[in-house]
C-alpha positions in Angstrom: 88.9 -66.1 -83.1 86.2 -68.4 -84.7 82.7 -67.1 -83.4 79.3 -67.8 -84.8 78.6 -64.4 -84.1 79.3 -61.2 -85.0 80.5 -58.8 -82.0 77.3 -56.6 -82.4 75.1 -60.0 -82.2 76.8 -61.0 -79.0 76.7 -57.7 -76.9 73.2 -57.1 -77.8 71.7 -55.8 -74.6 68.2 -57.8 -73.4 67.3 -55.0 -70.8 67.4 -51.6 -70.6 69.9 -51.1 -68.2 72.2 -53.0 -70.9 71.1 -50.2 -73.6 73.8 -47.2 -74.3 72.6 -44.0 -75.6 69.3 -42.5 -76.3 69.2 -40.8 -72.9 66.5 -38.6 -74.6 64.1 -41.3 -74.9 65.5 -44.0 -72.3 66.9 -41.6 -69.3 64.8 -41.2 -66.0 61.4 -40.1 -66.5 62.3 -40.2 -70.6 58.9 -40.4 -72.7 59.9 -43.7 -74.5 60.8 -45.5 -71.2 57.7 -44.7 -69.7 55.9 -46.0 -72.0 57.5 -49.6 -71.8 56.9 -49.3 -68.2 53.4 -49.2 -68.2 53.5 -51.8 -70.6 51.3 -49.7 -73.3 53.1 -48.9 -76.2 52.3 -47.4 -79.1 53.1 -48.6 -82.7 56.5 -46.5 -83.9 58.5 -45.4 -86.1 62.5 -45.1 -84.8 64.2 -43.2 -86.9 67.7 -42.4 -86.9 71.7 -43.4 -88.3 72.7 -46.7 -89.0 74.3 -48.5 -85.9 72.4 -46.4 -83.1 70.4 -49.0 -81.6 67.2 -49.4 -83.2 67.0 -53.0 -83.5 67.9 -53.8 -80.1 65.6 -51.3 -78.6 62.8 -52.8 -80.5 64.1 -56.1 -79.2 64.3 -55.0 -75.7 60.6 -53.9 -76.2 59.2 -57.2 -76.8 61.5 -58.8 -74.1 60.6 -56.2 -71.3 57.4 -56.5 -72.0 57.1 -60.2 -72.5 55.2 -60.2 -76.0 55.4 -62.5 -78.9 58.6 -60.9 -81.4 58.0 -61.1 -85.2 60.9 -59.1 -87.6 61.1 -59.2 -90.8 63.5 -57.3 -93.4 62.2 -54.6 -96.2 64.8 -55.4 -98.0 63.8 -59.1 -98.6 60.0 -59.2 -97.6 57.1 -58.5 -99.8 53.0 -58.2 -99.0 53.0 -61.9 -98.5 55.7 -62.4 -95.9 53.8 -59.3 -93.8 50.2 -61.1 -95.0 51.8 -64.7 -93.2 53.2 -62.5 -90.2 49.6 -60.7 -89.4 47.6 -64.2 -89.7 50.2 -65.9 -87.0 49.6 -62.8 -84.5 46.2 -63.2 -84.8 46.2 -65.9 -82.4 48.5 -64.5 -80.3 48.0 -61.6 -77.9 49.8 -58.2 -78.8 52.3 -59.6 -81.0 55.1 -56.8 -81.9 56.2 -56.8 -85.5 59.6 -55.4 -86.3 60.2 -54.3 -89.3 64.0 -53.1 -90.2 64.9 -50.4 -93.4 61.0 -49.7 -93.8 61.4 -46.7 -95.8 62.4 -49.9 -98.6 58.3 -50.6 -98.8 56.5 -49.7 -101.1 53.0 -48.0 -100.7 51.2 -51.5 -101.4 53.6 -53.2 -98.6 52.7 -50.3 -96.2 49.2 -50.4 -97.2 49.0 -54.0 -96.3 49.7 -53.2 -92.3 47.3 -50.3 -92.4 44.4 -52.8 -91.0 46.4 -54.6 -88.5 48.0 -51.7 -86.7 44.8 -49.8 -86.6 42.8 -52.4 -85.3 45.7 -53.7 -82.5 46.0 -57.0 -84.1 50.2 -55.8 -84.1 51.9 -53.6 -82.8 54.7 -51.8 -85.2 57.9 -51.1 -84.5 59.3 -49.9 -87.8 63.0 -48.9 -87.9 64.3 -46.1 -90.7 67.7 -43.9 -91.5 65.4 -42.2 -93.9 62.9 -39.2 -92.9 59.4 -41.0 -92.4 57.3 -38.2 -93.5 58.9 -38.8 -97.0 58.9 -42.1 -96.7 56.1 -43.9 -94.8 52.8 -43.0 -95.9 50.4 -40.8 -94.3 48.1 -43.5 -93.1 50.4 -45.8 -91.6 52.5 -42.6 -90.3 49.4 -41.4 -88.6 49.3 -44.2 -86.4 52.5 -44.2 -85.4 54.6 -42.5 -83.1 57.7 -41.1 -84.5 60.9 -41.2 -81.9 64.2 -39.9 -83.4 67.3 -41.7 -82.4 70.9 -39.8 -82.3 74.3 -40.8 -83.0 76.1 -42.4 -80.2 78.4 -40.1 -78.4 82.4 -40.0 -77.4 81.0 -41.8 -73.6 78.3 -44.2 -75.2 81.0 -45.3 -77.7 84.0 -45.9 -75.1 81.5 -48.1 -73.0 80.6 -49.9 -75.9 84.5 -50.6 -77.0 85.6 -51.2 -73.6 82.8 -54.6 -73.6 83.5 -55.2 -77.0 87.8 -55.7 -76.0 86.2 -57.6 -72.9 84.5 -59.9 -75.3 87.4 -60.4 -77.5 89.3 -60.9 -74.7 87.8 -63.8 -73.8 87.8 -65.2 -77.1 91.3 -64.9 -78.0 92.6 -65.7 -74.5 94.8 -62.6 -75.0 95.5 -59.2 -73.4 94.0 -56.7 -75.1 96.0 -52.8 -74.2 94.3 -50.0 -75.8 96.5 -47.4 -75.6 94.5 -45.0 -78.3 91.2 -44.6 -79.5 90.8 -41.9 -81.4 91.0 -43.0 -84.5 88.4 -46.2 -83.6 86.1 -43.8 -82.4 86.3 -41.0 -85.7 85.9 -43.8 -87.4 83.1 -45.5 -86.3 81.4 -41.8 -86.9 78.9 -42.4 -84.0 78.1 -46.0 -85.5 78.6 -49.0 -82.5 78.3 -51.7 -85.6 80.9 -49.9 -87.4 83.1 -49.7 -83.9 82.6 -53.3 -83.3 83.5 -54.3 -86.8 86.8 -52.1 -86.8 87.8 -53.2 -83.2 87.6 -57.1 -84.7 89.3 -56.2 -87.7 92.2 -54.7 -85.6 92.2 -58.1 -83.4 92.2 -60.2 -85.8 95.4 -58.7 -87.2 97.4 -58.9 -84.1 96.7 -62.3 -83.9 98.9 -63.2 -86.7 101.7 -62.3 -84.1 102.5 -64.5 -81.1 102.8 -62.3 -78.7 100.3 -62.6 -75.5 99.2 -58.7 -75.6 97.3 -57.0 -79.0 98.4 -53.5 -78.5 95.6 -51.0 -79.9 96.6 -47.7 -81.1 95.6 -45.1 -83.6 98.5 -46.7 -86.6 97.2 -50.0 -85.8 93.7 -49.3 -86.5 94.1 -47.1 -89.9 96.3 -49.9 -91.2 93.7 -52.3 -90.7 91.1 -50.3 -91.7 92.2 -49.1 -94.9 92.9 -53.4 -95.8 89.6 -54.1 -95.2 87.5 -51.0 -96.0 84.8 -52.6 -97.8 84.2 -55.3 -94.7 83.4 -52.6 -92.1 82.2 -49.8 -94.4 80.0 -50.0 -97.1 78.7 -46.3 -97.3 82.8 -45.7 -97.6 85.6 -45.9 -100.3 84.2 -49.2 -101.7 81.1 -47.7 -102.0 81.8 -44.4 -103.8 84.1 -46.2 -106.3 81.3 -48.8 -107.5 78.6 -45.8 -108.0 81.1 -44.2 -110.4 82.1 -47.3 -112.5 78.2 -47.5 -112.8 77.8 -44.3 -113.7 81.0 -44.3 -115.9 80.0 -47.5 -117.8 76.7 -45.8 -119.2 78.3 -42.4 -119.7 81.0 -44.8 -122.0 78.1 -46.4 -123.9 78.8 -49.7 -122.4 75.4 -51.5 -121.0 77.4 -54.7 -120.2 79.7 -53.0 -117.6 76.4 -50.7 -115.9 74.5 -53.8 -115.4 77.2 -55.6 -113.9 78.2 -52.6 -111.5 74.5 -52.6 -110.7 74.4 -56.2 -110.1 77.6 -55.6 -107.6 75.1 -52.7 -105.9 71.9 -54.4 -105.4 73.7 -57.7 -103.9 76.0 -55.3 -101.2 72.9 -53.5 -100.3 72.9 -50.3 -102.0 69.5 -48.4 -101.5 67.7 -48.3 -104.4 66.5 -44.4 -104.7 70.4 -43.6 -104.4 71.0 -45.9 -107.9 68.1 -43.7 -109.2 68.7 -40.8 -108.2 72.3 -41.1 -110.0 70.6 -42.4 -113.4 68.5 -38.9 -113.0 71.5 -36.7 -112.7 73.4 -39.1 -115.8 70.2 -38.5 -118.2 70.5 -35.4 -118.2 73.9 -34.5 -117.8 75.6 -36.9 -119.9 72.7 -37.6 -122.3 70.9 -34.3 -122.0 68.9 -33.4 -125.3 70.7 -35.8 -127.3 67.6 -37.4 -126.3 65.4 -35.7 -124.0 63.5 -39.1 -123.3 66.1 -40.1 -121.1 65.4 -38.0 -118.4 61.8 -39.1 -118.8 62.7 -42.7 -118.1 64.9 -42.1 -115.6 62.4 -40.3 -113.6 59.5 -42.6 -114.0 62.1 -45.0 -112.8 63.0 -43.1 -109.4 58.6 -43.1 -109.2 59.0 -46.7 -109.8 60.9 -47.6 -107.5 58.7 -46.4 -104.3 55.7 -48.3 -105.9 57.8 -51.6 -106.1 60.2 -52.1 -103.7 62.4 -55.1 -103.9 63.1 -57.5 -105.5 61.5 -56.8 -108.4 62.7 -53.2 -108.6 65.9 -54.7 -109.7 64.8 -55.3 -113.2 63.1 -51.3 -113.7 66.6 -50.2 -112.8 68.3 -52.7 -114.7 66.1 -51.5 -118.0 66.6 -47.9 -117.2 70.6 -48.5 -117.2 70.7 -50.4 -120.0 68.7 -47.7 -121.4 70.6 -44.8 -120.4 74.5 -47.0 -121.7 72.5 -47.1 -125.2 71.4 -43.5 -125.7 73.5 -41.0 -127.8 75.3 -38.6 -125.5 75.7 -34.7 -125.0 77.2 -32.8 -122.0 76.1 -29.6 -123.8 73.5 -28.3 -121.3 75.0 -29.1 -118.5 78.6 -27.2 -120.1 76.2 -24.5 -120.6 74.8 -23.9 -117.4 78.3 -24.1 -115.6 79.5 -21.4 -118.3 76.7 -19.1 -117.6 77.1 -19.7 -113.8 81.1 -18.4 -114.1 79.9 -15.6 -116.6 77.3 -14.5 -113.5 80.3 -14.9 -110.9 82.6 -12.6 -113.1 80.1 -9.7 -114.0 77.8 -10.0 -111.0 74.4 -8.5 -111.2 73.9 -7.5 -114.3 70.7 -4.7 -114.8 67.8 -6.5 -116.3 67.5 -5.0 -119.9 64.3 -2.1 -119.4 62.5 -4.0 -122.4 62.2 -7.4 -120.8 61.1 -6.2 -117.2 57.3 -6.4 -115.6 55.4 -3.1 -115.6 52.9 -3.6 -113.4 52.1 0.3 -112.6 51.8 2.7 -114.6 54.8 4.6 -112.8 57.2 1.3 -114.6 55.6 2.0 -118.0 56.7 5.7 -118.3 59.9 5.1 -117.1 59.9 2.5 -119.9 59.8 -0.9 -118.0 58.3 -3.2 -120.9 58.6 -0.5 -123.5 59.0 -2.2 -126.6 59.0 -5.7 -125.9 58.1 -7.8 -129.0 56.1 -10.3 -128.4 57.1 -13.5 -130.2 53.3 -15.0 -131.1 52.6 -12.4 -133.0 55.8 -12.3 -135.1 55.9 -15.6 -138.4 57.5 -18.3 -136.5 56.6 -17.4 -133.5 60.5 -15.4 -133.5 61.4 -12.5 -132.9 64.4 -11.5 -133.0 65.0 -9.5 -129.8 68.3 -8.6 -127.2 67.8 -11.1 -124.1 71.1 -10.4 -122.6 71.8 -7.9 -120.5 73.8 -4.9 -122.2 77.4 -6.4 -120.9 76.9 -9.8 -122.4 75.3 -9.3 -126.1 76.1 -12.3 -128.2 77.5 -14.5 -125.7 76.8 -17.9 -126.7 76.3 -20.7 -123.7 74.9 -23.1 -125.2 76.9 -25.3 -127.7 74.7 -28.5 -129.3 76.7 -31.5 -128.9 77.4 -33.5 -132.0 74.1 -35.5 -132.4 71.3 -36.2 -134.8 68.8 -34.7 -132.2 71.0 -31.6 -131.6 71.7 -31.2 -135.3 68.3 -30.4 -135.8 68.2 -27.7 -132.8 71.6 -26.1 -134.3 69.6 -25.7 -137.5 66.5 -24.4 -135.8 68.8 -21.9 -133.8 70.6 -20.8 -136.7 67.5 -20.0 -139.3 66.7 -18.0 -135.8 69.6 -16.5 -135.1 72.1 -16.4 -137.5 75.7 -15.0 -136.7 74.7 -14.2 -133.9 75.2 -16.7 -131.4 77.6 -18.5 -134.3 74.7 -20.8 -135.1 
């Protein structure tokens, strides 16, 4: 079953008859299909799941309507690739540009299609999974029309798998019986790539037997399936198990093994803000005020990233790992706020102590809200040593420093403060 195409490539649709799904926009009288009847379109945003269409509608666009077709990538274009685009529509009369994952360009990129959207030198079609009102700035979001696409439904799917078993059909020169598909369809999760990609992997296995029928059924699918996860499913297994042997190289000190679990990430496709994110949540619960200057980085990192975009985002991430592998480590905070969260779920709402409450009439203060507060600034060392637990919980310590030269000095700190008290 050599083909120079993947299934997806070769049952893409040219017309909108061929289209399945997206009644909403495409059915009779839809507002989308209107507009590519009159042949004035507006530059858009599509913005929906992976797999639902949005790179064939905006193909269908351009081959309803009979105008020159430019696409590029956001995950492999920069403002010069969009700079080269713009100068070859110039000559050309309402040249669509497509521009796939455009929630992966950065404000500059954006900025750089601001003049020839608004002055109709291009016409956008930008396709996103991500919300565009995070993602694509105001400007260019502005002059856009934003058209949300939905996940493809029991029918659309069973339409789409009975062309795709036609097309393998006719490939493999052999009968193709589905007698279930339940478990293609659960597991293509409203995604036709995903539904082609599991139907081939399915195929492909029967044809290691040399029988003239490949029967399809709900065991022969999750047996293929769960062979070849990571070919059909990279937001799946494979997925999950490489973000935590990132995460678990820097939380083990080891900057060799997070840069070459980030290398494995960027190369499959991984979306940058997630690997961010994650080095936001690792800062500060595996590194926490061992050195607070982790979180710092890791944050300015995530800003980073939606300035720079790819490719060259790779190395801010790469520094911030590296980083992050090399700090000393703590898990005390994020121990403590787990600890006081179970002591909140035990004792419930516990009264607010009557010294530590607002008393913003003058009925609060006779009853005593605020009554004898002490107000640290004007005790030495800004301390004072005052109850700020509720009655229940006096001396309960949360907080335990973690075993660090940073959090050496805090324990010291607390227990000048505090002493016996909190067992400082």
């Amino acid at each position: 079953m050599d083909q120079k195409k993947p299934l997806a490539e070769l049952l893409r649709p040219n017309s909108l008859e061929g289209y399945i799904g997206q009644e909403h926009l495409l059915g009779e009288n839809a507002i989308l299909k209107q507009s590519i009847e009159s042949g004035n379109i507006p530059s858009m945003i599509l913005w929906g799941p992976p797999g639902v269409g949005k790179t064939t509608l905006a193909f269908i666009i351009s081959q309803t309507l009979e105008r020159p077709f430019y696409t590029l990538s956001a995950v492999n274009s920069g403002v010069k690739e969009v700079r080269e685009v713009i100068e070859q529509a110039r000559s050309k009369n309402n040249a669509i540009l497509f521009i796939d994952e455009i929630h992966r360009f950065s404000k500059s990129q954006q900025d750089s299609l601001l003049g020839a959207v608004e002055t109709g030198i291009i016409t956008l079609i930008g396709a996103t999974t991500e919300n565009p009102s995070f993602e694509v700035i105001a400007p260019l979001l502005s002059r856009c029309q934003v058209y949300i696409l939905k996940s493809l439904e029991k029918n659309h799917l069973e339409k789409l798998l009975n062309l795709a078993v036609r097309q393998l059909e006719e490939e493999t020169g052999k009968t193709i019986n589905v007698e279930e598909s339940e478990a293609l369809l659960r597991t293509s999760g409203g995604d036709a790539r995903k539904l082609f990609n599991a139907i081939e992997l399915v195929i492909k296995a029967g044809l290691r037997k040399a029988d003239t029928m490949i029967t399809v059924n709900n065991e022969s699918v999750m047996k293929a399936i769960q062979q070849n996860l990571a070919l059909y499913d990279k937001a799946g297994e494979q997925h999950y198990d490489i973000i935590s042997a990132f995460i678990k190289s820097m939380r083990g000190s080891d900057p060799n093994g997070a840069v070459y679990w980030l290398a494995r990430m960027i190369e499959g496709g991984e979306d940058p803000k997630f690997i961010a994110r994650r080095m936001l949540i690792l800062a500060s619960e595996d590194i926490g005020n061992a050195n607070p200057n982790a979180l710092l980085l890791a944050n300015a990192c995530f800003d980073a990233i939606h300035k720079i975009g790819w490719p060259e985002g790779r190395i801010i991430l790469s520094q911030t790992a590296v980083y992050l592998a090399t700090s000393p480590k703590s898990n005390s905070t994020y121990l403590a706020i787990d600890e006081a969260l179970s002591m909140v779920k035990k004792t419930g709402n516990l009264p607010v102590p009557l010294h530590l409450r607002n008393a913003p009439t003058s009925l609060m203060k006779e009853i005593g809200y605020g009554q004898d507060y002490k107000y640290a600034h004007q005790y030495e060392g800004n301390f004072a040593n005052e109850e700020f637990m509720p009655d229940k919980l006096k001396n309960t310590t949360f907080y335990h420093p973690g075993k660090n030269s940073r959090e050496d000095e805090t324990k010291k700190w607390l227990s000048v403060r505090w002493g016996r008290k909190y067992d400082y």
